[in-house]
ROZA-963542 format. One record per residue (C-alpha): residue in three letters; x, y, z. Coordinates in pm, whole numbers, plus 32768, in hexadecimal, padded with zeros to 4 digits. Layout:
N
<tigu vose="ALA" xx="X" yy="Y" zz="Z"/>
...
***
This chain:
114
<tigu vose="UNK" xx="E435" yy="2B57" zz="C375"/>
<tigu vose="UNK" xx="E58C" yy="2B1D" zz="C2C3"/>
<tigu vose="UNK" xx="E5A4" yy="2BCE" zz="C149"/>
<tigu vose="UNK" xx="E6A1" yy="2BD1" zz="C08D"/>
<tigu vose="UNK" xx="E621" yy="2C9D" zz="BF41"/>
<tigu vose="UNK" xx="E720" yy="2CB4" zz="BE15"/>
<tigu vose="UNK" xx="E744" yy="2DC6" zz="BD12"/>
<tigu vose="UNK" xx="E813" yy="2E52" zz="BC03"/>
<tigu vose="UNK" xx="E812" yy="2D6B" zz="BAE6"/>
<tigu vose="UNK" xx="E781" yy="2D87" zz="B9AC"/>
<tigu vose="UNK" xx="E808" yy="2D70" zz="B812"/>
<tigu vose="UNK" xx="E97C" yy="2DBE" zz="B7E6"/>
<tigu vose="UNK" xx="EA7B" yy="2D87" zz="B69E"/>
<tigu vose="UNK" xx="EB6D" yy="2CB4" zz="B6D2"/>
<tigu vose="UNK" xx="EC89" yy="2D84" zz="B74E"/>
<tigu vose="UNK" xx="EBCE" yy="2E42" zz="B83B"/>
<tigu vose="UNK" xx="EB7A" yy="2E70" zz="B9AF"/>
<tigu vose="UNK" xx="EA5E" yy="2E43" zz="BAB5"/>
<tigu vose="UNK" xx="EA8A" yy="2E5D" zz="BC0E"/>
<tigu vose="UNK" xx="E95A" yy="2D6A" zz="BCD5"/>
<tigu vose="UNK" xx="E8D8" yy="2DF6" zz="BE3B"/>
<tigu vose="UNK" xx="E858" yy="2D21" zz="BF2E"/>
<tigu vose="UNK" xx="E785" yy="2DA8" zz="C066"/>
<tigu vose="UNK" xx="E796" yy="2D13" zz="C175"/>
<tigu vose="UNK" xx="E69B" yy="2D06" zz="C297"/>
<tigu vose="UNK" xx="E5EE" yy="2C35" zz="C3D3"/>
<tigu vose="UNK" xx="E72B" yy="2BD6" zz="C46D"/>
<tigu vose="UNK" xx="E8A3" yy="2C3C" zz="C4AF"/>
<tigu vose="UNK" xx="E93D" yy="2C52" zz="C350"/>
<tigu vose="UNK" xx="EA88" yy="2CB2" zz="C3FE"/>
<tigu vose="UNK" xx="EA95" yy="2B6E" zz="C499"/>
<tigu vose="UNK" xx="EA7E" yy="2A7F" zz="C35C"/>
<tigu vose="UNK" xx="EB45" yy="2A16" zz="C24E"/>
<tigu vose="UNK" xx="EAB2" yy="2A47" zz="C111"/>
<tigu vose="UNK" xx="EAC2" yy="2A0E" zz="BFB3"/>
<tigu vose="UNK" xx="EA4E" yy="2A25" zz="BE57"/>
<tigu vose="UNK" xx="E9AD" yy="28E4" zz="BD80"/>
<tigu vose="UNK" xx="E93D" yy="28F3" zz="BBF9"/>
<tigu vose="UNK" xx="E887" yy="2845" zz="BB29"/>
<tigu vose="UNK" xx="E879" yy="2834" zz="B9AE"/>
<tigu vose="UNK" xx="E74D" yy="27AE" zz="B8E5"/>
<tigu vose="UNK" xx="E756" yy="262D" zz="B8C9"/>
<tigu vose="UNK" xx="E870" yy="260A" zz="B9ED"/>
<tigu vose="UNK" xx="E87D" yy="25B0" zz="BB39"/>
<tigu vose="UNK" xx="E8EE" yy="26C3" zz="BC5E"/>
<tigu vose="UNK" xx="EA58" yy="274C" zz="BC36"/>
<tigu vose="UNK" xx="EB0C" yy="27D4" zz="BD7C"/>
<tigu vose="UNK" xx="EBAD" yy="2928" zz="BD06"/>
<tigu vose="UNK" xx="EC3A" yy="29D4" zz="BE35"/>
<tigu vose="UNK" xx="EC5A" yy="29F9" zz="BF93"/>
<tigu vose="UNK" xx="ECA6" yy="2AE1" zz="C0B4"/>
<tigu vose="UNK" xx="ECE1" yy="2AC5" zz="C23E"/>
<tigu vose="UNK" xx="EC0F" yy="2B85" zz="C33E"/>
<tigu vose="UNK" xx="ED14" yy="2C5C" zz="C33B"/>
<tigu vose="UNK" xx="ED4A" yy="2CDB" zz="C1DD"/>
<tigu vose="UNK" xx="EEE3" yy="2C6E" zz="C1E0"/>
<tigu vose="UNK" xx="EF03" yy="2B15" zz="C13F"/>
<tigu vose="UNK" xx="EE31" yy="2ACB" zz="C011"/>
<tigu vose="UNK" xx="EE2C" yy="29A5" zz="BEF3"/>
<tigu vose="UNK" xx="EDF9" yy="29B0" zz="BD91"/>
<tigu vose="UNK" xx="ED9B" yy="2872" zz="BCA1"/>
<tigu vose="UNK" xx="EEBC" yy="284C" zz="BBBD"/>
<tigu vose="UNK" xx="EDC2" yy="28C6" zz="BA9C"/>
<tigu vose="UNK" xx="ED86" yy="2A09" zz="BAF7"/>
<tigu vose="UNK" xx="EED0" yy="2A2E" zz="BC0A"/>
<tigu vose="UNK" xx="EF6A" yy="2B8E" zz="BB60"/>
<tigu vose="UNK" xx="EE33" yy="2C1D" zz="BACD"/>
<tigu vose="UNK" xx="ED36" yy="2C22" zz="BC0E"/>
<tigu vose="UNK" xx="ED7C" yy="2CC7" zz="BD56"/>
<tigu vose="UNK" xx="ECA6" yy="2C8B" zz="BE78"/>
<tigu vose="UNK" xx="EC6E" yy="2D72" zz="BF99"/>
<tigu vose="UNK" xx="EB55" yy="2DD5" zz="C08F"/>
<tigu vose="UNK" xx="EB05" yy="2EFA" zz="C196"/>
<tigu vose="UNK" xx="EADD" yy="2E8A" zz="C2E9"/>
<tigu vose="UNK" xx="EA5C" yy="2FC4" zz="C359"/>
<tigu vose="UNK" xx="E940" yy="2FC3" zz="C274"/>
<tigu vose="UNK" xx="E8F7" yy="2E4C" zz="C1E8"/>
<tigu vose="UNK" xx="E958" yy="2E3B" zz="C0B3"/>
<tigu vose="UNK" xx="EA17" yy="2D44" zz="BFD6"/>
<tigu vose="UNK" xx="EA94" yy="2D83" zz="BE90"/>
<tigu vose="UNK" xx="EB4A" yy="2CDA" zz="BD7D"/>
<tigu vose="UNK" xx="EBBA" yy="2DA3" zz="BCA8"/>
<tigu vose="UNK" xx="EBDA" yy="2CF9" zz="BB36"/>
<tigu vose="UNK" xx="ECFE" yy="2D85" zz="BA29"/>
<tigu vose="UNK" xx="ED54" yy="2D11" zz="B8C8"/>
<tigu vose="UNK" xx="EBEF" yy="2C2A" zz="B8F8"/>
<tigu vose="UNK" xx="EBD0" yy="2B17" zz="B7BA"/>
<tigu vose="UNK" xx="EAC4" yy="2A70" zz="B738"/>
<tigu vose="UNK" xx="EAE6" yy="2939" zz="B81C"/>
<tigu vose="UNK" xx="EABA" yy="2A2F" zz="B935"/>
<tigu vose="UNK" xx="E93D" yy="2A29" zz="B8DE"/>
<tigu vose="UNK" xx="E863" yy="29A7" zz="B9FD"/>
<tigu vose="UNK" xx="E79F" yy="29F7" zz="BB30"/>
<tigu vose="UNK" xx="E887" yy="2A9A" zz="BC29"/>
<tigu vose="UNK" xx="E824" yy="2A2B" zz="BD9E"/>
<tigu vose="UNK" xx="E8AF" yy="2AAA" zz="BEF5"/>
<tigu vose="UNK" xx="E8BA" yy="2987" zz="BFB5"/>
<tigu vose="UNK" xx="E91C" yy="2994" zz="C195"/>
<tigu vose="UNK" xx="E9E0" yy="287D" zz="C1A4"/>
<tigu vose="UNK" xx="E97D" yy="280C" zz="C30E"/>
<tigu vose="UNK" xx="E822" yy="27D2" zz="C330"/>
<tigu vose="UNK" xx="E80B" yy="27D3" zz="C17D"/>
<tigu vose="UNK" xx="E719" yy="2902" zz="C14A"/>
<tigu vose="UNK" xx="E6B8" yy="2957" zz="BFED"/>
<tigu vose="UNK" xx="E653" yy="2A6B" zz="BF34"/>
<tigu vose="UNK" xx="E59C" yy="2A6E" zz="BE0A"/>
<tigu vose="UNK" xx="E6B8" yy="2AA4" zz="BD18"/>
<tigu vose="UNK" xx="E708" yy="2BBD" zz="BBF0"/>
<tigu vose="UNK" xx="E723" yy="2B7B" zz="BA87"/>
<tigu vose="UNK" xx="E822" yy="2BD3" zz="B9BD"/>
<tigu vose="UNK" xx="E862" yy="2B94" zz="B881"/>
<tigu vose="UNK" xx="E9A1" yy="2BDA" zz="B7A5"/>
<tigu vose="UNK" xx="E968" yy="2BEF" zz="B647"/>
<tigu vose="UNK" xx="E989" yy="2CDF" zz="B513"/>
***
């Protein structure tokens, strides 16, 4: 059975930093491009960033291209994004998404606010 299980976010001020896991199981991880979609309350799906199977080429939406870094662990199935300098717009449900086949987990909230 294919998981994909996100974790890390939760309620930071604006200025800080959370950095989202994603675990990865049920098929090759290494093999798939993968990427990271949000949310925010009232809006429609927002692609954030993505990353080869390989880990060397990755793209950022121009809103969040200097502040979040994307990354992930072959070896042991993770992906992360890692999210700096985070503003209120930043608030949403944070979802690791395999771009191939389209596999879904069920998303982390995080919400930016003082």
């Amino acid at each position: 059975e294919v998981q994909l299980v996100e974790s890390g976010g939760g309620l930071v001020q604006p200025g800080g930093s959370l950095r989202l896991s994603c675990a990865a199981s049920g098929f090759t991880f290494s093999n798939y491009r993968m990427s990271w979609v949000r949310q925010a309350p009232g809006k429609g799906l927002e692609w954030v960033s993505g990353i080869n199977s390989g880990g060397g080429s990755t793209s950022y939406a121009d809103s969040v291209k200097g502040r979040f870094t994307i990354s992930r662990d072959n070896a042991k199935n993770p992906l992360y994004l890692q999210m700096n300098s985070l503003e209120p717009e930043g608030t949403a449900v944070y979802f690791c998404r395999e771009n191939t086949v389209g596999y879904w987990g069920q998303g982390t909230q995080v919400t930016v606010s003082s």
